[in-house]
C-alpha positions as a Markdown table, in Angstrom:
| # | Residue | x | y | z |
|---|---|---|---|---|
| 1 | Unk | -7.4 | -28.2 | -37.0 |
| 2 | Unk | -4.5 | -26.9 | -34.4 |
| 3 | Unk | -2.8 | -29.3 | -32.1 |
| 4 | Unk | -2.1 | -28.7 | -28.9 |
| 5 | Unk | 1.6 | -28.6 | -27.7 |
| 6 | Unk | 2.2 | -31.2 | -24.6 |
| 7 | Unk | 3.0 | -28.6 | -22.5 |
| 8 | Unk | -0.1 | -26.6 | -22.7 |
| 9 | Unk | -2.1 | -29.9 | -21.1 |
| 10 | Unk | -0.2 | -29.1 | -17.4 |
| 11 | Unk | 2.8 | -31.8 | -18.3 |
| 12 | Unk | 5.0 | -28.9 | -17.7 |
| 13 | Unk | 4.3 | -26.3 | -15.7 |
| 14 | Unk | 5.5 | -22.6 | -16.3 |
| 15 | Unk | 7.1 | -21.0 | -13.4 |
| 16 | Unk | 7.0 | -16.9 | -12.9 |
| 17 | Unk | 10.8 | -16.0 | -12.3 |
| 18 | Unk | 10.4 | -12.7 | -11.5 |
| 19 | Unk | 7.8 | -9.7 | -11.7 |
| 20 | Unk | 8.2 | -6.2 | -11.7 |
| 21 | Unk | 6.1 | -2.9 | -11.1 |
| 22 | Unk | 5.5 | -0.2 | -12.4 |
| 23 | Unk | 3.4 | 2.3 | -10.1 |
| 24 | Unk | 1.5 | 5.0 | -11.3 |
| 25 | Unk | 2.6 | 8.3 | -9.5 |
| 26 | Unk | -0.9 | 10.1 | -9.7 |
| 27 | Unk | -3.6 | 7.6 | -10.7 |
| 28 | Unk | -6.2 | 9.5 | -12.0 |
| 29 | Unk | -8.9 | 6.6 | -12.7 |
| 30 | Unk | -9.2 | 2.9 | -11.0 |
| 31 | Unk | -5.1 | 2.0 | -12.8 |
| 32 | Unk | -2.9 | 2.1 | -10.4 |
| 33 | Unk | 0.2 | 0.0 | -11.7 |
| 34 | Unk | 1.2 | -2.0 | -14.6 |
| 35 | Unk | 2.8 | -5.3 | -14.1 |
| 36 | Unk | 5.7 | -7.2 | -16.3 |
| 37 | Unk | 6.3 | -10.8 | -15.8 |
| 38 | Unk | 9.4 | -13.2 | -17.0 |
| 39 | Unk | 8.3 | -16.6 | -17.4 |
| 40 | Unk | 10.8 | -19.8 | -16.8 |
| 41 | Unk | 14.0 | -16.7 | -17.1 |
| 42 | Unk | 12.5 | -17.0 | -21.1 |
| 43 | Unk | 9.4 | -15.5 | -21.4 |
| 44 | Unk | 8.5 | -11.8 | -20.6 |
| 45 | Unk | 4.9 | -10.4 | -20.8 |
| 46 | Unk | 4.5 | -6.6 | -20.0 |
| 47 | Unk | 1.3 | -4.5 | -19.6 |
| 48 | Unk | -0.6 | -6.4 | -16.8 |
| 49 | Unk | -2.5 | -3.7 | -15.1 |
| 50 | Unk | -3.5 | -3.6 | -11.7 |
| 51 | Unk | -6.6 | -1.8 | -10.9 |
| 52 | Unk | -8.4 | -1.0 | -7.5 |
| 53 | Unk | -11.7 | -1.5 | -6.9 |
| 54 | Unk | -14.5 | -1.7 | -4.1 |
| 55 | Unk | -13.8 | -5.4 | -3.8 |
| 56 | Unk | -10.0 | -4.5 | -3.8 |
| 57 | Unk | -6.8 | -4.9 | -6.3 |
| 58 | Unk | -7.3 | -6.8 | -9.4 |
| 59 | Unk | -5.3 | -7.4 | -12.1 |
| 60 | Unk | -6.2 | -7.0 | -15.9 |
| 61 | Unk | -4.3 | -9.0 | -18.6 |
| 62 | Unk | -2.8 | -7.2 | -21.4 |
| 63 | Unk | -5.1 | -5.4 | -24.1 |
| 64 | Unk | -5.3 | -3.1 | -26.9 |
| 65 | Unk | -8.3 | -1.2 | -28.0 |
| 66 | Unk | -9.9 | -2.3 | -31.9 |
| 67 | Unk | -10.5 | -0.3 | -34.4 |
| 68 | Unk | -14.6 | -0.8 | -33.2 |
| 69 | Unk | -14.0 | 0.9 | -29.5 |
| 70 | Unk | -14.2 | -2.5 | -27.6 |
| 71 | Unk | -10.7 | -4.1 | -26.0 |
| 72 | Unk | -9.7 | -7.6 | -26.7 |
| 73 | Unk | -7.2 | -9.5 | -24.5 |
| 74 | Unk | -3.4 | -10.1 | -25.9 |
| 75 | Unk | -2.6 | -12.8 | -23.1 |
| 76 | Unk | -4.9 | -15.5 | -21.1 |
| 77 | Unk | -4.9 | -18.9 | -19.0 |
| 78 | Unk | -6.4 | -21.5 | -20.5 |
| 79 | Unk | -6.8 | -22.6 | -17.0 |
| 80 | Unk | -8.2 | -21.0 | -13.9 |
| 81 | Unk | -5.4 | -22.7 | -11.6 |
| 82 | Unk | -2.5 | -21.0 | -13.3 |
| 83 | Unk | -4.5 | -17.2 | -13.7 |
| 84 | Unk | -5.0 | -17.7 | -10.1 |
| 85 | Unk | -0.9 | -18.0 | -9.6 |
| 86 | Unk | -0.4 | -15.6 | -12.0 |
| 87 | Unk | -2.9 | -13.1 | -10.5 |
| 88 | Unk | -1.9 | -14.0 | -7.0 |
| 89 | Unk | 2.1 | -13.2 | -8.1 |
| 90 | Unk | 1.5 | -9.9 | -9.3 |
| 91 | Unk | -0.6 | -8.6 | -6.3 |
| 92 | Unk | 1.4 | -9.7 | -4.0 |
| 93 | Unk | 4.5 | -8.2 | -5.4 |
| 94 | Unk | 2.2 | -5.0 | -6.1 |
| 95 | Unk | 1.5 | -5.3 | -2.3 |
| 96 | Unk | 6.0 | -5.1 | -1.9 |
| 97 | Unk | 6.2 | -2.3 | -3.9 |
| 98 | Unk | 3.5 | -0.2 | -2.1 |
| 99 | Unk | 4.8 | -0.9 | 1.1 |
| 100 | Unk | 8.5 | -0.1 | -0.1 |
| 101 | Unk | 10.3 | 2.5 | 2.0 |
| 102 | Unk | 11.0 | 4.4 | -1.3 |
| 103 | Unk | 7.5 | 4.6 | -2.9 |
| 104 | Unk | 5.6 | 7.7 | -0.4 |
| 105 | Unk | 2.3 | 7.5 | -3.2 |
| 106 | Unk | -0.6 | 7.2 | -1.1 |
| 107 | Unk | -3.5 | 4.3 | -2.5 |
| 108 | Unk | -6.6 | 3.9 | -1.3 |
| 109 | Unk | -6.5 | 0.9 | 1.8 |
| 110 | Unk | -7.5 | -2.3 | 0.6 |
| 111 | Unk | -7.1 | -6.1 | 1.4 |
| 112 | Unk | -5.5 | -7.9 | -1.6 |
C-alpha cells in the first residue's frame, strides 16, 4: 500500500514559476501550441498542448501514444483546484504570446 507524501494533501502548495510557449507556425489540426512549465524554480514539465476548439482554448496534459493506439496521460492533478491554476496559467500566457508584437500567425478568435 503507497503512502502519500504530506505535501500531496495541499500542506504545501506548488507554485508555477514560469511558463513558456511554443507556438505552432502552421497548425494543421485543432494543436496550436505546446506549453512547458517550471514548478517552485525545481520542477519542469514540457509537452502541455493547447488546442482550440468551438468552446475555445484548452489545454491537454502531456501524453504518449501505447502500443494499443489509445493515449494515456504522463502528468495530472489529483485535484480540480490546482488543474484549474495550472490550466488557467498556461492559457493565459498562451493568450501573451499570441498577442506578442513578434508572433504575426493568425488563430482562429476565441475567448480563453
Amino acid at each position: 500500500m503507497a503512502r502519500k507524501a504530506r505535501a500531496c494533501r495541499g500542506e504545501k502548495t506548488m507554485k508555477i514559476t514560469d511558463v513558456r510557449i511554443q507556438l505552432i507556425k502552421a497548425p494543421k489540426n485543432k494543436l496550436v501550441a505546446f506549453a512547458t512549465i517550471t514548478l517552485d524554480e525545481a520542477l519542469v514539465i514540457k509537452d502541455f498542448q493547447i488546442f482550440t476548439s468551438v468552446r475555445g482554448y484548452f489545454v491537454g496534459m502531456p501524453s504518449r501514444k501505447l502500443p494499443d493506439g489509445t493515449w494515456r496521460e504522463q502528468v495530472f492533478s489529483l485535484s480540480s483546484e490546482f488543474s484549474d491554476y495550472l490550466c488557467s496559467n498556461i492559457l493565459r500566457a498562451f493568450e501573451d504570446e499570441l498577442h506578442a508584437a513578434e508572433n504575426h500567425i493568425r488563430y482562429p478568435e476565441q475567448s480563453i
